[in-house]
C-alpha positions in Angstrom: 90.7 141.3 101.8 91.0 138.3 99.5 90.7 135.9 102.5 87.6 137.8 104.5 86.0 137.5 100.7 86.3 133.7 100.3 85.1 133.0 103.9 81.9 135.3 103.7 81.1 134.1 100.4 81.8 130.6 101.6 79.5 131.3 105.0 76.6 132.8 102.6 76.6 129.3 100.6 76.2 127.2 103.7 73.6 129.7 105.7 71.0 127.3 104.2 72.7 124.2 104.4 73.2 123.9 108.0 70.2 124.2 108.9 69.8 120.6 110.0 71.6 119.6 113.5 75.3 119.3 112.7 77.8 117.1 113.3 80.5 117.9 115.8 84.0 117.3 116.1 86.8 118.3 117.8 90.8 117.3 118.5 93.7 118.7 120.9 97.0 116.8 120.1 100.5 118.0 121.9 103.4 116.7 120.4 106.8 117.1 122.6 110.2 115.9 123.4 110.5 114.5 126.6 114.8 114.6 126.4 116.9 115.0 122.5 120.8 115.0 123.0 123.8 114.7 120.7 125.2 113.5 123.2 127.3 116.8 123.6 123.7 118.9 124.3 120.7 117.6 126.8 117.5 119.1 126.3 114.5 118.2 128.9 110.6 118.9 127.8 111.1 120.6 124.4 107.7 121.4 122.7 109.0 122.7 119.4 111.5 119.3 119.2 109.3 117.2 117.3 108.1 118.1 114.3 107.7 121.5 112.7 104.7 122.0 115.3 104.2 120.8 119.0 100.5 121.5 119.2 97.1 121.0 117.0 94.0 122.0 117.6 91.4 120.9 114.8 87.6 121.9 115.2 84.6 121.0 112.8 80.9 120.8 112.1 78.9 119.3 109.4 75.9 117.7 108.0 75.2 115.9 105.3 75.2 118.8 102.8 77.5 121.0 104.6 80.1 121.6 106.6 83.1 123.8 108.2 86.5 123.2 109.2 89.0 125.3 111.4 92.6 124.1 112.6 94.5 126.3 114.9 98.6 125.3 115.6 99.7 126.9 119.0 103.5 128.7 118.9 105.3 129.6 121.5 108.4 130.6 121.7 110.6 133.0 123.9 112.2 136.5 123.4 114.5 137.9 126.0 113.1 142.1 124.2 109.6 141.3 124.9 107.9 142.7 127.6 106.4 142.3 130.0 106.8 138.2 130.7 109.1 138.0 128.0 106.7 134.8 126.0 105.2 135.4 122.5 102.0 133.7 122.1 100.8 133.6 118.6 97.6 131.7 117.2 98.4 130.5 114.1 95.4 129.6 111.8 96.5 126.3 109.7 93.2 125.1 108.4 89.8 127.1 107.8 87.6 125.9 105.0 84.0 125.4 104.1 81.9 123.1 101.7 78.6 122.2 100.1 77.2 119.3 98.7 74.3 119.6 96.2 72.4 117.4 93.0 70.4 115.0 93.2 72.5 112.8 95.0 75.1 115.0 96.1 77.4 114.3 94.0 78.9 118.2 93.0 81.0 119.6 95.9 81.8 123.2 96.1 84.9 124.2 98.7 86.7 127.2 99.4 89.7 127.8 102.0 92.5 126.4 102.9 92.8 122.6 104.1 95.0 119.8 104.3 93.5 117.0 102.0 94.5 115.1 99.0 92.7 113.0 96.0 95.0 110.1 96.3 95.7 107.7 99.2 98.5 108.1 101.5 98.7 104.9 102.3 99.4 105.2 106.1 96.4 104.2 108.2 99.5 103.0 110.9 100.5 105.9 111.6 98.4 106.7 114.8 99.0 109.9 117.3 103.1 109.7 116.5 103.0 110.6 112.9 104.8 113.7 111.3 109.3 112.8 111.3 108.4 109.5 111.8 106.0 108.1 109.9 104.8 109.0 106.7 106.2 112.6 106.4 106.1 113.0 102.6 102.8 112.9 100.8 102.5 111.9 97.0 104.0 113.3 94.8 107.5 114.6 94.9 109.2 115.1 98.3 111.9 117.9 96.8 110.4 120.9 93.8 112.6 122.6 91.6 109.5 125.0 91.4 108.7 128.2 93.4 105.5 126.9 93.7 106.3 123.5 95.2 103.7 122.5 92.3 104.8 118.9 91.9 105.2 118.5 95.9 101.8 116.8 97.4 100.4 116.9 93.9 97.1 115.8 94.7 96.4 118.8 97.4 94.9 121.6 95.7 96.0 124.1 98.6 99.6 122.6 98.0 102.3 121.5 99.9 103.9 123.3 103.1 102.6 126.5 102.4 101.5 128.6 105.3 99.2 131.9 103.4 97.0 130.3 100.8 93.7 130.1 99.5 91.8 127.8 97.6 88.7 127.2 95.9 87.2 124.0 94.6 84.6 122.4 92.6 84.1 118.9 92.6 81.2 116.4 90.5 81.7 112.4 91.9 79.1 109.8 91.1 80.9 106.8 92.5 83.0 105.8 89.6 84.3 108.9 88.0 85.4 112.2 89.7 86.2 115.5 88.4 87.5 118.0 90.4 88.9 121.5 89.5 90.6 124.6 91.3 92.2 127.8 91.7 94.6 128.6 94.6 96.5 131.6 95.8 100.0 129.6 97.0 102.1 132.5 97.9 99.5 135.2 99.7 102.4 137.4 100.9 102.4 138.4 96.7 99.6 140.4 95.1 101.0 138.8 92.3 98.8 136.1 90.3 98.6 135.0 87.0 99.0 137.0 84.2 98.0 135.9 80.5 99.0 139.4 79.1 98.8 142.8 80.2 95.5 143.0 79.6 94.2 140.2 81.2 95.2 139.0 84.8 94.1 136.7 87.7 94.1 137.0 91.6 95.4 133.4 92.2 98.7 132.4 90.3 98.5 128.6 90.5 95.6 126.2 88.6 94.9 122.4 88.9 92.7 120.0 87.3 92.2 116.2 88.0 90.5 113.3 87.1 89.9 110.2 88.8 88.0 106.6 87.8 87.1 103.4 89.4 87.4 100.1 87.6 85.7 97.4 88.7 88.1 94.6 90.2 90.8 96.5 88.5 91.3 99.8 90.7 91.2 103.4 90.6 93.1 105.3 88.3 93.9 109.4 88.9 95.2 112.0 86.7 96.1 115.5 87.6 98.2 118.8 87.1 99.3 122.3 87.9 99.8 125.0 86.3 101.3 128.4 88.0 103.1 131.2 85.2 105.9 128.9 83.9 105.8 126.3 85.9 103.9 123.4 85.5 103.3 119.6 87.5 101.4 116.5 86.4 101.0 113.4 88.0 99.6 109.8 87.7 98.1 107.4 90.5 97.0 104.1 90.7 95.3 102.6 93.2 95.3 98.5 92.4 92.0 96.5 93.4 93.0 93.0 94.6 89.8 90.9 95.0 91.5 88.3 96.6 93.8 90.1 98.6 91.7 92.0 100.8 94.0 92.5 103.0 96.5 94.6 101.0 96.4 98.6 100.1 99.0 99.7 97.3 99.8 103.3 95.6 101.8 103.3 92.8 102.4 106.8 91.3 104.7 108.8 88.8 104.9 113.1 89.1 107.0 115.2 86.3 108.0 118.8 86.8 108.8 121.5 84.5 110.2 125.2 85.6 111.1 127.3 82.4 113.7 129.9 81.8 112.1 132.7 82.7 112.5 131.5 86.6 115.5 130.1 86.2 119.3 131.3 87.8 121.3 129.7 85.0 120.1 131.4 81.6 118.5 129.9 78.9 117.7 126.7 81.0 114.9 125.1 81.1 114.5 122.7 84.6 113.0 119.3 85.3 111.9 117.2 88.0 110.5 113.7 88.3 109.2 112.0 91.7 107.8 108.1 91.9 105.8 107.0 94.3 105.5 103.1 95.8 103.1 102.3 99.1 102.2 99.0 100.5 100.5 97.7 103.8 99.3 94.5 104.5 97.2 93.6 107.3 98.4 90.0 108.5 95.4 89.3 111.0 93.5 91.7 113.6 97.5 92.1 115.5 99.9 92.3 112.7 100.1 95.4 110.1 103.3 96.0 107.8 103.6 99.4 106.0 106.0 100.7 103.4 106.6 104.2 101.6 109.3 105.0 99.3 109.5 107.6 97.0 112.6 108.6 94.4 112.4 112.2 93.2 115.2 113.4 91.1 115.7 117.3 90.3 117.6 119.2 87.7 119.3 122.0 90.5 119.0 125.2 90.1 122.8 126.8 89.8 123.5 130.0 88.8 127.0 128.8 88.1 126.7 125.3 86.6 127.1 124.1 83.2 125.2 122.0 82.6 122.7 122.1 85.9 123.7 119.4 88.4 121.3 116.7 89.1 119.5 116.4 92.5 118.0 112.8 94.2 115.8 113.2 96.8 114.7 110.0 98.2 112.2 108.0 101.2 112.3 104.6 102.4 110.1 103.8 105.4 109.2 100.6 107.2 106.8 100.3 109.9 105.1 97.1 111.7 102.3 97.5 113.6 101.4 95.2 116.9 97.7 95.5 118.2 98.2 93.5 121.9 94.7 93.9 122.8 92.5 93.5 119.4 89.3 93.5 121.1 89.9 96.4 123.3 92.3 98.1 121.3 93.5 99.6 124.0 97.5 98.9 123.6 99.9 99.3 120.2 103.3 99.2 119.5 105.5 99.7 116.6 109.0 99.8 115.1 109.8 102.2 112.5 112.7 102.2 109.8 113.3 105.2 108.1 115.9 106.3 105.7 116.3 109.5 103.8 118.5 111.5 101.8 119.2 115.5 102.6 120.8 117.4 105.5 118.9 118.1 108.3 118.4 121.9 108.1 115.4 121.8 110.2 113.7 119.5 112.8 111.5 117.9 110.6 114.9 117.1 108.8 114.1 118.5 104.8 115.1 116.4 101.9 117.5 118.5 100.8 118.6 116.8 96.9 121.9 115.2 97.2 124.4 115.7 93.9 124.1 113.0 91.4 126.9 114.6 89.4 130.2 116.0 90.6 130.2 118.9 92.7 132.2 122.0 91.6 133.6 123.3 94.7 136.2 121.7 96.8 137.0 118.1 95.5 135.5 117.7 92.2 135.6 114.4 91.9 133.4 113.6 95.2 129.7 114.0 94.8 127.6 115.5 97.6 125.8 112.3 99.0 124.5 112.2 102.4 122.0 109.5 104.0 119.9 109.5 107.0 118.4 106.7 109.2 115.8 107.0 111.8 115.1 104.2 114.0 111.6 104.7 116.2 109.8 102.4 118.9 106.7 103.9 120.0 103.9 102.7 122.1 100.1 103.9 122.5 97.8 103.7 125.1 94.2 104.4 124.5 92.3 105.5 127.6 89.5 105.2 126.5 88.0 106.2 122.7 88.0 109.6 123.2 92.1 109.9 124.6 95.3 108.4 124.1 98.6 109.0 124.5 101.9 107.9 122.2 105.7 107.5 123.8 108.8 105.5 122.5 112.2 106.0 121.8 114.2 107.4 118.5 117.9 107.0 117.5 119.1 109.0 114.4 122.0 108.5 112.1 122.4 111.8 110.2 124.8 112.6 107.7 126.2 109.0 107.2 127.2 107.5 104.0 128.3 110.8 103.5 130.4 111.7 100.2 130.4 115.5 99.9 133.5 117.4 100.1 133.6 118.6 103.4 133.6 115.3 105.0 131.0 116.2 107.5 131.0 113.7 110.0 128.5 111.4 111.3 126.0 112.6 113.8 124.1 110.4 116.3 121.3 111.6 118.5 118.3 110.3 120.4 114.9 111.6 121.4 112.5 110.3 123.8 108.8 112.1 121.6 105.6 111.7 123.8 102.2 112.4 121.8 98.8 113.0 123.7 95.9 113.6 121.9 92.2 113.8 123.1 89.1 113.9 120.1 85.3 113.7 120.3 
């Protein structure tokens, strides 16, 4: 009920705006696995192998005032008790969201849905049609939450991190220089549970944010912001450095802080705490060479019913990736090399960064800590039909579980996949 509310309210607001002949957009992107093996399992054509999501559809329309958005993730996937061909198809609705632009100059913004967008740069205009494991998969912020909330994860988003039922709405004033935006999300929308001040006075969403953003002239752009959900709380800083004579050169330096209090916690009478820091670069060299770096350090107080004092977490990313445009003018042909490295097991196939012990563990060998690495080593090469279509394939070796201090002794694992990527947009 909460959602068809927000969306007719939402289409009533722009049933004026869009009057004037709108803008059209539209993108198809299939993401697969042409062959992954461990070298003790093959496995040909794989659709769900890469990334959390094989397919993307992404529709919108918009003026200058006005506009909608709609993103639609195919799934597919097979069960030997359905009937009768035995193949669930399911639609399932990512993005749909809708905004207005009004003043004098536009400069107030009012949105409601839920959408994948941030305040803060991402630093990762490299990343082209092969993005997702390999290249940039962690937004800013911190890349492992000690919240339920995932509040200090992609702190800049206001529909949060990888959350799959939520609901936002937004308003937004931005003259230029200084920007003020505001909002109040549903993050969990399997829970008719919000936030509560008292029993007397209650809300419908259970998680708050507020941020604040300035330009200074040859200096850069500076951005505050935080969360607020019951007992939990995130804030984070960005800056965004200017460097006049370094055109050249985009940078993100940025610093997140968690805080979870008793009330949510396992272990009693604890309160947790997170911290995340954020470091981008990329450099364009000339109109063929781009270099791109992200690395982020997040470190988490873990949540242990049975430790005393709560162990310490680090989650962490390092990624380097050069670019090579072979055909500048057309732009037809790129290719790059991507080094990644990341800390965690690899519970899924997007690989999560689950926080590796900083402090001894307490099961099995005590004096080990649980440390494990990961490396990701990718060649990929697009080829651009034409503006409207490309397609992405290369080549990815990964080193999982190396380095690896934890008690078990888990051995190394090696494994290689072969992605392909084609996308179509107009």
């Amino acid at each position: 009920m909460k959602k068809i509310f927000s969306l007719a309210a939402a289409g009533f607001i722009l049933a004026g705006s869009l009057a004037a002949q709108p803008s059209i957009n539209a993108s198809v992107r299939i993401k697969s696995n042409l062959l992954s093996t461990d070298f003790d399992e093959w496995k040909f054509l794989d659709y769900h192998g890469y990334g959390a999501i094989g397919s993307s559809l992404l529709f919108s329309a918009s003026t200058k005032s006005a506009g909608i958005e709609i993103g639609i993730n195919p799934v597919i996937s097979f069960d030997e008790s359905s009937s009768p061909d035995k193949w669930n198809k399911i639609l399932s609705l990512g993005t749909y969201d809708a905004w207005v632009k009004f003043g004098k100059n536009q400069e107030f913004t009012l949105k409601a849905g839920s959408w994948d967008g941030r305040a803060v740069g991402c630093v990762n205009a490299g990343r082209l049609a092969m993005d997702g494991i390999d290249f940039s998969p962690c937004n800013p912020g911190m890349i492992s939450s000690i919240t339920s909330k995932k509040l200090g994860m992609d702190i800049s988003s206001q529909c949060g991190s990888a959350e799959t039922n939520k609901l936002a709405a937004m308003f937004q004033y931005d003259n230029g220089s200084l920007e003020i935006r505001g909002s109040a999300a549903n993050l969990d929308f399997t829970s008719a549970d919000g936030f509560s001040m008292n029993d007397k006075i209650a809300f419908g969403v259970d998680t708050f944010m507020a941020e604040v953003g300035y330009k200074i002239p040859y200096v850069g752009r500076v951005l505050v912001n935080g969360k607020f959900a019951k007992d939990e709380l995130a804030a984070g800083a960005f800056f965004e450095p200017a460097f006049p004579f370094l055109k050249n050169l985009t940078a993100l330096i940025g610093f997140t802080g968690e805080f979870e209090g008793e009330a949510n916690v396992q272990n009693a009478g604890t309160n947790l705490w997170g911290f995340g820091a954020d470091i981008r670069a990329r450099y364009v060299f000339d109109k063929n060479i781009s270099v791109t770096t992200i690395n982020n350090f997040t470190l988490n107080q873990l949540d242990v019913a049975t430790s005393t004092p709560v162990n310490v977490g680090l989650a962490m990313e390092n990624m380097v990736n050069m670019l090579y445009n072979v055909h500048p003018r057309r732009n037809d042909l790129l290719v790059y090399v991507n080094i990644r490295h990341f800390t965690g097991l690899p519970t899924s196939t997007n690989y999560d960064y689950k926080p590796t012990l900083l402090t001894a563990a307490e099961s099995g060998n005590s004096s080990k800590l649980d440390w494990v690495s990961n490396f990701r080593i990718s060649n990929v090469i697009e080829y651009n039909f034409n503006e409207n279509a490309k397609i992405d394939a290369g080549i990815a070796f990964n080193i999982l579980n190396c380095f690896n201090n934890q008690a078990s002794n888990t051995d190394p694992v090696f494994t290689i996949q072969v992605p392909l990527a084609f996308q179509v947009s107009f």
